[in-house]
C-alpha positions as a Markdown table, in Angstrom:
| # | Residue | x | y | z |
|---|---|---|---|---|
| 1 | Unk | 0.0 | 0.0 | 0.0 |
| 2 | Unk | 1.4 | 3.5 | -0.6 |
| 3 | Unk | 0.8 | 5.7 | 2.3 |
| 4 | Unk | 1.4 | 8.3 | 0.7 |
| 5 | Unk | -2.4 | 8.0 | -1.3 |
| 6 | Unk | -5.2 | 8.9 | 0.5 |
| 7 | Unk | -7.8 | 6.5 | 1.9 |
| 8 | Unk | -11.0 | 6.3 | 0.1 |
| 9 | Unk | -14.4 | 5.9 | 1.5 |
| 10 | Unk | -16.9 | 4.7 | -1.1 |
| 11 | Unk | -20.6 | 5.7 | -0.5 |
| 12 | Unk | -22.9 | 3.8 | -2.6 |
| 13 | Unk | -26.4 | 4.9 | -4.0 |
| 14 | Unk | -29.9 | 4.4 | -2.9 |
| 15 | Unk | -30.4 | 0.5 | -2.3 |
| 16 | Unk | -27.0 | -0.9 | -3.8 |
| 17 | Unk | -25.1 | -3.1 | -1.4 |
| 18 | Unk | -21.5 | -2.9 | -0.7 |
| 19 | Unk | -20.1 | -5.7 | -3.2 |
| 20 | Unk | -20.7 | -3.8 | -6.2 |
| 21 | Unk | -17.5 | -1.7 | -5.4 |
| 22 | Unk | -15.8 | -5.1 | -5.1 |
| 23 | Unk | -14.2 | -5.2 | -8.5 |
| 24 | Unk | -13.0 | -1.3 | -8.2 |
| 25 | Unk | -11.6 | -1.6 | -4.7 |
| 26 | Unk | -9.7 | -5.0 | -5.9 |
| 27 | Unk | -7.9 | -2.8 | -8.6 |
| 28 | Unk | -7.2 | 0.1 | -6.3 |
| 29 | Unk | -6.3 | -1.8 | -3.3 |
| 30 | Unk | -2.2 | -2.0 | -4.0 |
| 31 | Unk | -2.4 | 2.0 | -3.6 |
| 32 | Unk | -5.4 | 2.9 | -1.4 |
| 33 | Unk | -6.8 | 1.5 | 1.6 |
| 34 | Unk | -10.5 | 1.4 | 0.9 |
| 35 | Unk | -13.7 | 1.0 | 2.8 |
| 36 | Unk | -17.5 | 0.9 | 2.1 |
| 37 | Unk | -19.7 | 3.1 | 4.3 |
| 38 | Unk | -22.1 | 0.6 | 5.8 |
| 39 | Unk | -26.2 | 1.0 | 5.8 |
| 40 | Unk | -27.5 | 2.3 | 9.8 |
| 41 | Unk | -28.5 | -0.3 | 11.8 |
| 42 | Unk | -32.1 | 0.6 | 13.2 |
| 43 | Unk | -35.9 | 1.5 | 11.5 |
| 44 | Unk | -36.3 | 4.8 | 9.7 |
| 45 | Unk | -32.9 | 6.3 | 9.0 |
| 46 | Unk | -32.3 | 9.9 | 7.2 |
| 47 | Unk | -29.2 | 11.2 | 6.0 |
| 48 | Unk | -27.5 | 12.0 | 9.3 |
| 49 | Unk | -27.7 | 8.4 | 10.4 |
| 50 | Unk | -25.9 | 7.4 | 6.9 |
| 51 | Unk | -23.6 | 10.2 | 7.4 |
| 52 | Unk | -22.9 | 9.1 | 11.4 |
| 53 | Unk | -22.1 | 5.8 | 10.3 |
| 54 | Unk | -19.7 | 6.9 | 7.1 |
| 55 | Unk | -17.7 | 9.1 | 9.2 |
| 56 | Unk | -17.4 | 6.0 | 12.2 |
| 57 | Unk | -16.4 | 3.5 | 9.4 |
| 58 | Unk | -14.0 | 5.4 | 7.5 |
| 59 | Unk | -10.5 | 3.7 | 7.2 |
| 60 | Unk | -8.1 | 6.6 | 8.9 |
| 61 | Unk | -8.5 | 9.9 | 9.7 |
| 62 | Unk | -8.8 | 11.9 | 7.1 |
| 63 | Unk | -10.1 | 10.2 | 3.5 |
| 64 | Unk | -11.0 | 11.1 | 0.1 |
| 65 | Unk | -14.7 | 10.5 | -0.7 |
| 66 | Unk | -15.8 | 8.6 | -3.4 |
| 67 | Unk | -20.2 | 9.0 | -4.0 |
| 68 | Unk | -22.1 | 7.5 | -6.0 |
| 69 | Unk | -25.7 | 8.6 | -7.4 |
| 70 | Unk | -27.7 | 9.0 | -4.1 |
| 71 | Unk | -24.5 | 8.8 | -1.7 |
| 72 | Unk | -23.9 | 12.1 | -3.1 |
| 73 | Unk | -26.7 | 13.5 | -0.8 |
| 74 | Unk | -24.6 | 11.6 | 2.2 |
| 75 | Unk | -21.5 | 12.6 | 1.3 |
| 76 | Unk | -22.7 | 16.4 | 1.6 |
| 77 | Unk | -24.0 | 15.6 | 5.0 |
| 78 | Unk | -20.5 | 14.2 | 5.9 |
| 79 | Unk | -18.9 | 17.4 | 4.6 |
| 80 | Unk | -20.9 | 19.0 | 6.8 |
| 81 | Unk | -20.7 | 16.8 | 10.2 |
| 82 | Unk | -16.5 | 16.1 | 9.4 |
| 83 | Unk | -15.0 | 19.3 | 7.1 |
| 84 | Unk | -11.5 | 18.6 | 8.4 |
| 85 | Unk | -11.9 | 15.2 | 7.4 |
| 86 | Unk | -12.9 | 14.8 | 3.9 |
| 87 | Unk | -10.0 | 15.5 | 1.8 |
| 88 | Unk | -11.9 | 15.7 | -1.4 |
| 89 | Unk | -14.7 | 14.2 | -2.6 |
| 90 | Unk | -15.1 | 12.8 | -6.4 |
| 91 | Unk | -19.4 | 12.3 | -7.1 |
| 92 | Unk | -20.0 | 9.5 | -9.7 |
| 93 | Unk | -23.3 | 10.6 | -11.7 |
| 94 | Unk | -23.9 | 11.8 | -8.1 |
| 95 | Unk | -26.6 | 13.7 | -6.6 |
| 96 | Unk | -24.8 | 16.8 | -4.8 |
| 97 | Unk | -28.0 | 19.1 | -3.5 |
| 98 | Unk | -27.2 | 22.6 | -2.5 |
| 99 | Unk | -27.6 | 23.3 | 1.5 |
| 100 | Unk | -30.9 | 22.9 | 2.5 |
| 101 | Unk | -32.5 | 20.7 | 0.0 |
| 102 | Unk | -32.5 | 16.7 | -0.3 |
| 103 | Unk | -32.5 | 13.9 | -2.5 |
| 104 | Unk | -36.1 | 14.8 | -3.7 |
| 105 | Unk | -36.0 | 18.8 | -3.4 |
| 106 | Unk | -32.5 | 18.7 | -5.6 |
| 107 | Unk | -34.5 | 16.9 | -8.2 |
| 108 | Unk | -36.4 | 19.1 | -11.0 |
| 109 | Unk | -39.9 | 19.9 | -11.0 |
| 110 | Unk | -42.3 | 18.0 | -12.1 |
| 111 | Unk | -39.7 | 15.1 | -11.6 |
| 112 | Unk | -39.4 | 15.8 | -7.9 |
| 113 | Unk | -43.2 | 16.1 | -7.3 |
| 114 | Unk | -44.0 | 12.9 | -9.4 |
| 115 | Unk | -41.4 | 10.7 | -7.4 |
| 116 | Unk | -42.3 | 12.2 | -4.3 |
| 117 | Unk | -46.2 | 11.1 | -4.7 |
| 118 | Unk | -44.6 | 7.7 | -5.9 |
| 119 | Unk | -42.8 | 7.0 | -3.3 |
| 120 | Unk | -45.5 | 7.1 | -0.2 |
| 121 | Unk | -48.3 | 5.5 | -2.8 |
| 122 | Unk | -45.9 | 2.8 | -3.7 |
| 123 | Unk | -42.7 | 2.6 | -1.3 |
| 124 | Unk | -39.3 | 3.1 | -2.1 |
| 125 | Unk | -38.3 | -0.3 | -3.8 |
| 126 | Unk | -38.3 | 0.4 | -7.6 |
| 127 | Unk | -40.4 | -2.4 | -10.0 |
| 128 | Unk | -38.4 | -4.9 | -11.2 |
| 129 | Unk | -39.0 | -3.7 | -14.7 |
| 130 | Unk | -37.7 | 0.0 | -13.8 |
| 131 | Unk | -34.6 | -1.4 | -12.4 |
| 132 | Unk | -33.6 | -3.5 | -15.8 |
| 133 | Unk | -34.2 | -0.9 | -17.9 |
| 134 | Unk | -32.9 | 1.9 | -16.1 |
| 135 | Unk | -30.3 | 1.6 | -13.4 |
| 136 | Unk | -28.8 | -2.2 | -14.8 |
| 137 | Unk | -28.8 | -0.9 | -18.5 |
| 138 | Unk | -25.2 | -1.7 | -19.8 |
| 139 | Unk | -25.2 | -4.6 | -17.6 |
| 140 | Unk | -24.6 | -8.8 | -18.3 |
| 141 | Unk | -27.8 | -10.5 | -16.9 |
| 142 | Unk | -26.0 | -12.4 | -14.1 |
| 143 | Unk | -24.6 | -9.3 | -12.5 |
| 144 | Unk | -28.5 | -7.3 | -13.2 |
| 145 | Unk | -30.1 | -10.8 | -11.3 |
| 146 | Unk | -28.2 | -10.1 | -8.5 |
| 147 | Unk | -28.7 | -6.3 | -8.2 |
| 148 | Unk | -32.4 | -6.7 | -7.9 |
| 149 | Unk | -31.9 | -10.0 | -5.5 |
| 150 | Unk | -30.3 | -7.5 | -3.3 |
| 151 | Unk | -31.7 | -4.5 | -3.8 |
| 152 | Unk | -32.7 | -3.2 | -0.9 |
| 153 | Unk | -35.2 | -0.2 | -0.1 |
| 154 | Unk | -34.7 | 2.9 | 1.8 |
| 155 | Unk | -36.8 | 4.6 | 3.9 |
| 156 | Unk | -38.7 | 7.8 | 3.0 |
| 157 | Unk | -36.7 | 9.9 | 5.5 |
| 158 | Unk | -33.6 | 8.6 | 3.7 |
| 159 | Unk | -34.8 | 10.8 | 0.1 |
| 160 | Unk | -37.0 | 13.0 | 2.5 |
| 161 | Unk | -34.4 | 14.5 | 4.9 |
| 162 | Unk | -32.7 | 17.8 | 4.0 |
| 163 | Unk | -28.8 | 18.3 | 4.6 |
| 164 | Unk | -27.5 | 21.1 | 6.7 |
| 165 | Unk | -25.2 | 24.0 | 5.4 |
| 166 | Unk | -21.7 | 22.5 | 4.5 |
| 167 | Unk | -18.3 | 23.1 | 3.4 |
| 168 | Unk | -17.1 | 21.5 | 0.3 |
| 169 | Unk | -14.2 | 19.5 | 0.3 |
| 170 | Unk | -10.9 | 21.7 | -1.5 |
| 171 | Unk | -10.5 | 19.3 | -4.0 |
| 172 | Unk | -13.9 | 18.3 | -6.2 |
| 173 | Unk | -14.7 | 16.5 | -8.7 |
| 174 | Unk | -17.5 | 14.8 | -10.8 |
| 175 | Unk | -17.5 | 11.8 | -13.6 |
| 176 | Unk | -20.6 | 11.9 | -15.6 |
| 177 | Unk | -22.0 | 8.7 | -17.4 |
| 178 | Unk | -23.0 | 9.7 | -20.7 |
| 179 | Unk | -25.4 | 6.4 | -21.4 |
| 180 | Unk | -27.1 | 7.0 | -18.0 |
| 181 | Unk | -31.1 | 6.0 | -17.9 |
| 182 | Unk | -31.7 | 7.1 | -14.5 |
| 183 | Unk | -30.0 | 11.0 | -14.6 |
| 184 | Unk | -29.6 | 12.9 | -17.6 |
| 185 | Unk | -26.0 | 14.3 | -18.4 |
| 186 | Unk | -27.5 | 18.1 | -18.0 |
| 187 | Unk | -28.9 | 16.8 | -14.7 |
| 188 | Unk | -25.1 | 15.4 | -13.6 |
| 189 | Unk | -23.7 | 18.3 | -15.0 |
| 190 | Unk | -25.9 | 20.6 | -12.6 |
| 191 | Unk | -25.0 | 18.6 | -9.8 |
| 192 | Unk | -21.3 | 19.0 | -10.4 |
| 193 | Unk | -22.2 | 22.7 | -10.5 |
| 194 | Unk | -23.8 | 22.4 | -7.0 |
| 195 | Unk | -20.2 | 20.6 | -5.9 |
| 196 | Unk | -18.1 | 23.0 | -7.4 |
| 197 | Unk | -16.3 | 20.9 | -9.1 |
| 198 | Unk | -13.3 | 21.7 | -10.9 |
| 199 | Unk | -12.1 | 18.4 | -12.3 |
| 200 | Unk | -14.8 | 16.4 | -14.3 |
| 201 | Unk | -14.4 | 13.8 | -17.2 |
| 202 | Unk | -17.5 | 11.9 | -18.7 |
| 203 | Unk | -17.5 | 8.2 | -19.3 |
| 204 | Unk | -19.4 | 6.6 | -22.1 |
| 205 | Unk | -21.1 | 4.1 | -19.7 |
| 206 | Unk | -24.6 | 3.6 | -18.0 |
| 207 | Unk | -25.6 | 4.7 | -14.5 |
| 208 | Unk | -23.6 | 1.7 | -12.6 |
| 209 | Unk | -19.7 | 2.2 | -14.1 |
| 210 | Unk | -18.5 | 0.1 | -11.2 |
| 211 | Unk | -20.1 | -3.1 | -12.7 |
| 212 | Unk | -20.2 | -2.3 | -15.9 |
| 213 | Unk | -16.5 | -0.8 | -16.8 |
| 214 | Unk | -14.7 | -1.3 | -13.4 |
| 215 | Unk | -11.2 | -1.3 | -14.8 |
| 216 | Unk | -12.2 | 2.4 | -16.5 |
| 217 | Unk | -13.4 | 3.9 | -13.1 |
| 218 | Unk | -11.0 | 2.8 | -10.9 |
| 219 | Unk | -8.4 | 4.6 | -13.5 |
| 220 | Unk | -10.3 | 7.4 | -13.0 |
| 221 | Unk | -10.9 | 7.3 | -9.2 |
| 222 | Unk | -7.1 | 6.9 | -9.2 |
| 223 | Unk | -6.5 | 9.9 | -11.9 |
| 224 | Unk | -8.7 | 12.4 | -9.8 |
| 225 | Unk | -6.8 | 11.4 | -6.6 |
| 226 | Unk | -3.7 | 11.9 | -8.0 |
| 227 | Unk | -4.2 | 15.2 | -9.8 |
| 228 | Unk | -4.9 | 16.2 | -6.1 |
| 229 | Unk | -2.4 | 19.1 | -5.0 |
| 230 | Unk | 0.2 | 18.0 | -2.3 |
C-alpha cells in the first residue's frame, strides 16, 4: 500500500449493497486503503444516520470520498458533520444538493413532485421492470439478477431529509455517465455545478460504471486522486 495515497471511502447509492464496489476496490487496493460506508443499523434512518455511520467506518483519519448517485446526498452531509476530514470528494453521476435541500428537493420539477407522490403510494423499492431498464442498462444478466436480489429499499426519511449548510471538500470532482437512464447528463452536470467541481471527465457508460467498466473507473478514481495538490 502507498501511504502516501489517500484512503477512500466509497458511499454507494440508494439501495445498492456494498459488493458492487468489489471489482473497483480490488484494482485500487495496491495504492489505497478502501472502505465501504455501511447501511445504519435501526428503523427509519435519514441522511445524518448514513452520514454518522460513514464518518465511524472510515478507514483513517482523514479520506477522500468517493459518492455515487444518491451517496452524493450523504456525502454532503458528511462534509458537513466532518470538514477537516474529507480530503476531497469525487461524485459519480452523483446527486450533490445545494444546503438545504434533499434527495427529492434537488431533483427538477415535475420530476421531484412525481417521485415524491410515488414513493408514499408505492414505497421506495423500484419495480423490477424499472430497475432492468434503467439503473442495470449496460449490464450482463448475471450481475442485473443479483442487483435486484439485493436491492434493498430505503426509507422515505432517507430521500426525505434535508442536509445542513456545508463546506465543500478543497479538492472536487465529478464523472458523468453519458449512457445514464436514471439521470440525464444536464442533470449530472448541474450537480457537479452544485459541488463546485473543478475536475470532471465523462464516461461513455450507464448509470452503474462500477459493474459495468470497473477497470475504467477505478483509473479514473485513481487519476482524480492523483491530480490532487500535495
Amino acid at each position: 500500500m502507498n501511504t502516501s495515497h489517500p484512503s477512500i471511502l466509497f458511499l454507494s447509492g440508494a439501495g445498492l449493497l456494498a459488493w458492487i464496489w468489489d471489482d473497483v476496490r480490488d484494482r485500487l487496493r495496491d495504492s489505497y486503503e478502501t472502505q465501504v460506508a455501511p447501511r445504519p443499523v435501526g428503523g427509519a434512518t435519514g441522511i445524518r444516520r448514513y452520514a454518522d455511520a460513514a464518518i465511524g467506518s472510515a478507514p483513517t483519519e482523514r479520506f477522500a470520498i468517493v459518492a455515487h448517485s444518491a451517496g452524493g446526498v450523504v456525502g454532503a452531509e458528511v462534509m458537513r458533520l466532518a470538514p477537516g476530514r474529507v480530503t476531497g470528494l469525487l461524485g459519480v453521476c452523483a446527486i450533490v444538493p445545494r444546503p438545504g435541500d434533499s434527495f427529492l428537493t434537488a431533483m427538477p420539477a415535475p420530476n421531484r413532485w412525481i417521485l415524491s407522490t410515488a414513493m408514499r403510494l408505492a414505497g421506495t423499492r423500484p419495480p423490477e421492470s424499472a430497475i432492468r431498464k434503467g439503473l442495470a442498462h449496460g449490464l450482463d444478466g448475471r450481475v442485473t439478477d443479483r442487483l435486484i436480489d439485493d436491492f434493498t429499499p430505503e426509507s422515505q426519511s432517507y430521500y426525505r431529509e434535508r442536509v445542513g449548510e456545508y463546506r465543500t471538500a478543497d479538492v472536487r470532482g465529478y464523472v458523468s455517465t453519458t449512457e445514464d437512464r436514471e439521470f440525464p447528463v444536464a442533470l449530472q452536470r448541474g450537480f457537479a455545478a452544485n459541488l463546485g467541481a473543478t475536475w470532471q471527465r465523462e464516461l461513455p457508460l450507464g448509470h452503474l460504471p462500477m459493474l459495468e467498466n470497473p477497470e475504467v473507473l477505478a483509473e479514473t478514481i485513481a487519476e482524480f486522486l492523483d491530480a490532487r495538490p500535495a
